[in-house]
C-alpha positions in Angstrom: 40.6 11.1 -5.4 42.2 13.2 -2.8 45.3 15.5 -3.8 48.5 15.6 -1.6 47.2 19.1 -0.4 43.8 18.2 0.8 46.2 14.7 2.7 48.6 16.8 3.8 45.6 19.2 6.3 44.2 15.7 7.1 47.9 14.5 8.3 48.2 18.1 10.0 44.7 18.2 11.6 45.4 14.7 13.2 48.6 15.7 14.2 47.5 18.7 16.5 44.9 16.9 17.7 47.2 14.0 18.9 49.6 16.9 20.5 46.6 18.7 22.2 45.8 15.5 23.4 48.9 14.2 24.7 49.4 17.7 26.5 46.2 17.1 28.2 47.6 13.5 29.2 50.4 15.5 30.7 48.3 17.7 32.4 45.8 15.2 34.0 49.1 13.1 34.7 50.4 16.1 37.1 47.8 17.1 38.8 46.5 13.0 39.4 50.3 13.3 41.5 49.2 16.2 43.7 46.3 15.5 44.4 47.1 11.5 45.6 50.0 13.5 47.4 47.7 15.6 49.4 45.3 12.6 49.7 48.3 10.4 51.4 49.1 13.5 53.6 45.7 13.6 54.8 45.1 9.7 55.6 48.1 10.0 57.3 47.8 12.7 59.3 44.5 11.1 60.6 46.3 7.9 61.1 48.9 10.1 63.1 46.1 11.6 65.3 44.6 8.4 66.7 48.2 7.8 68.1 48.8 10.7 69.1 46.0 12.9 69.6 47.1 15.8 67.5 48.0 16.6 63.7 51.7 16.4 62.5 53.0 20.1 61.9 55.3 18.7 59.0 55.7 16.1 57.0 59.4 14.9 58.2 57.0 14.3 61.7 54.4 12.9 60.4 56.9 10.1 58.7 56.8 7.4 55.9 53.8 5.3 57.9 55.1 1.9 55.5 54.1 0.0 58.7 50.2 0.9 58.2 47.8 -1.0 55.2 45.7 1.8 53.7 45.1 3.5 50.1 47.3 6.3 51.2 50.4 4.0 51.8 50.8 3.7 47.9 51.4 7.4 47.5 52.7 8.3 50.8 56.3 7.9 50.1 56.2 9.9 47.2 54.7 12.9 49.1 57.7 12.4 52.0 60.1 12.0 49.5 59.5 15.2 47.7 59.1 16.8 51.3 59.6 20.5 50.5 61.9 20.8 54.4 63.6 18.0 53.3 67.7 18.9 51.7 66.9 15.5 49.8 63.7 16.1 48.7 62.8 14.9 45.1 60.0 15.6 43.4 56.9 13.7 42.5 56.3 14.4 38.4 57.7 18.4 39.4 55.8 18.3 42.9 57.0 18.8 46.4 54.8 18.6 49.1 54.7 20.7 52.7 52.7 20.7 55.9 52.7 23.5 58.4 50.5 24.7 61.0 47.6 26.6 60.8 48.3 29.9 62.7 46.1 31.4 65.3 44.9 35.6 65.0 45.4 35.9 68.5 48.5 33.8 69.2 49.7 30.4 68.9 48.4 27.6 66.1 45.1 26.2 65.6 44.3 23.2 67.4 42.9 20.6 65.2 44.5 22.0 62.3 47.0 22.3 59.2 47.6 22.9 55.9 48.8 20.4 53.2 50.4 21.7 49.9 50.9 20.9 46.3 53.9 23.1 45.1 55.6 22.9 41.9 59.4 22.4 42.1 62.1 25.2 41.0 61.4 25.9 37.5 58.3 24.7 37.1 56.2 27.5 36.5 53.6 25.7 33.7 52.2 24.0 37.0 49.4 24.9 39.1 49.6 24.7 43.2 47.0 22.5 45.3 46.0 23.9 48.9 43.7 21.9 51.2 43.3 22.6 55.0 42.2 21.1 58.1 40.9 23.7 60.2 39.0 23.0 63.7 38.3 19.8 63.1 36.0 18.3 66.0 37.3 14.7 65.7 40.9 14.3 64.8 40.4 10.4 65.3 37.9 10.1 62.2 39.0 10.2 58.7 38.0 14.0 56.7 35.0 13.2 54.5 34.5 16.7 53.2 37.8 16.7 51.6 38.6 19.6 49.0 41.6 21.3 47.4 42.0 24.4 45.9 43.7 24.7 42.0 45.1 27.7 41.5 47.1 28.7 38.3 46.9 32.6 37.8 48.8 35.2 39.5 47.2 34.6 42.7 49.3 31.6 42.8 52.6 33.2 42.6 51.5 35.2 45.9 50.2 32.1 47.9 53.1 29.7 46.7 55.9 32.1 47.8 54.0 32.3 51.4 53.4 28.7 51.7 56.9 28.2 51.0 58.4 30.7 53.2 56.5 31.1 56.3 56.5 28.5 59.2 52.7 28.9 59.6 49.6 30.6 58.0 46.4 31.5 59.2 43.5 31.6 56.7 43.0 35.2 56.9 46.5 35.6 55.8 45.4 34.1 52.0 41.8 35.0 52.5 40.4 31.2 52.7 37.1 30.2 54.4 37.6 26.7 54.8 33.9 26.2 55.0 33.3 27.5 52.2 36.6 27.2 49.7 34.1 28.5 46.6 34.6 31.5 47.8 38.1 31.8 47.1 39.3 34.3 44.4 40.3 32.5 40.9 40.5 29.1 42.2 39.1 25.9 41.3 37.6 23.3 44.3 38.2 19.9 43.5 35.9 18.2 45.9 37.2 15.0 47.8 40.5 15.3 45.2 38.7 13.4 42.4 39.4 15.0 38.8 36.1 16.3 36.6 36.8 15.2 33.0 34.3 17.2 31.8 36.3 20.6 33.2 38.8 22.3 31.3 41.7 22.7 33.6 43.1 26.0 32.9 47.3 26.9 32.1 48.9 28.8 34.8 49.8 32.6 33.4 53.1 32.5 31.2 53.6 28.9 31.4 57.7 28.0 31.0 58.0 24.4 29.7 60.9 22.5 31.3 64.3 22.2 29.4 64.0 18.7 28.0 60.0 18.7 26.8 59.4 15.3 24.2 57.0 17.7 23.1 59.2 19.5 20.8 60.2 16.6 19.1 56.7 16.0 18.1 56.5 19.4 17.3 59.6 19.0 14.6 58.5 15.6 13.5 55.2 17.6 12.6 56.9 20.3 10.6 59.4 18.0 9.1 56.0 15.8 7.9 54.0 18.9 6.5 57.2 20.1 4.5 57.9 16.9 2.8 54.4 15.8 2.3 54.2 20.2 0.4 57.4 19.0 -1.4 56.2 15.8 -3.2 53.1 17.0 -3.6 54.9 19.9 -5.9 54.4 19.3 -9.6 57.6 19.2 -11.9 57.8 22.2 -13.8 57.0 21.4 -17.9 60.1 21.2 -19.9 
């Protein structure tokens, strides 16, 4: 026979591993959103090249598309409702979404090019930002089909978030990014054609800050509340 000790670890034990999973739900749940937000972007954009034989330099001009059948159109009002530009932007599970030029070192932008991104909205600093570029591509007209973002949650995010959020264009020496060769990049993670690896543990970003209202912290007292009770009646009355 078990005691009420050895139940109450079991009870505890399950518990944390139902709240690491659920976190990780969470987790997987956020990025999926900026990810099929960058994905729309990007089928978009190409669809916005065949008719006009140049990439969109925001997302406001690169519009809602409803009018074209594709997989992007599912996700694509999402991304241009949470446009970053936009004064009525709302977010996408705590994501807004931008597009801007890629600029030139000598002067002007690059032809063929621009960047789409995954930023987390005000406050939201337990989220990781997406990048993913178009740079020089040959044939606008054809869909991407070496598509790639870059994860980054440490404090190289914090740098590239506040520049992709305050300048009008960036060129990729500004961040340091070899779109050939995104590896490369300093303390980021590629996720190749924007499909998530469940086998890779997808790391916090530094000094994550939960939102005000988290369920989580109900689960969190429900646990304690559980443990404490389950200690209490498992107490033995004292002999008379």
């Amino acid at each position: 026979m078990y005691s009420f000790k050895h139940i109450s670890v079991l009870i505890l034990t399950v518990w944390l591993i139902a709240v690491g999973g659920v976190r990780a739900d969470i987790s997987r749940k956020y990025e999926q959103t900026a990810l099929d937000g960058l994905l729309a972007i990007t089928e978009a954009q190409t669809r916005f090249a065949v008719r006009n034989g140049r990439y969109a330099n925001s997302i406001s001009e690169l519009g809602l598309q409803t009018s074209v059948m594709s997989a992007g159109q599912l996700t694509m009002k999402a991304a241009y409702d949470a446009d970053f530009d936009s004064p009525k932007r709302i977010a996408a599970d705590g994501y807004l979404f931008r597009v801007l030029p890629v600029r030139g070192q000598a002067s002007g932008d690059e032809s063929n090019s621009f960047w789409a991104v995954a930023i987390p909205d005000s406050g939201r600093n337990d989220l990781p930002i997406y990048v993913t570029a178009a740079h020089r591509v040959r044939t606008i007209t054809f869909p991407l089909v070496n598509w790639w973002a870059l994860r980054l949650h440490d404090r190289n995010r914090l740098r590239t978030a506040s520049m992709f959020t305050t300048q009008p264009a960036i060129s990729t020496q500004d961040i340091s990014l070899n779109p050939e060769v995104p590896e490369t990049f300093p303390n980021a993670f590629v996720v190749r054609r924007f499909l998530l690896d469940p086998n890779v543990n997808y790391p916090s970003p530094e000094q994550p800050q939960p939102p005000a209202i988290d369920y989580r912290i109900v689960l969190v007292i429900g646990g304690i509340v559980v443990v404490v009770l389950i200690l209490l009646l498992s107490r033995k009355p004292k002999s008379s």
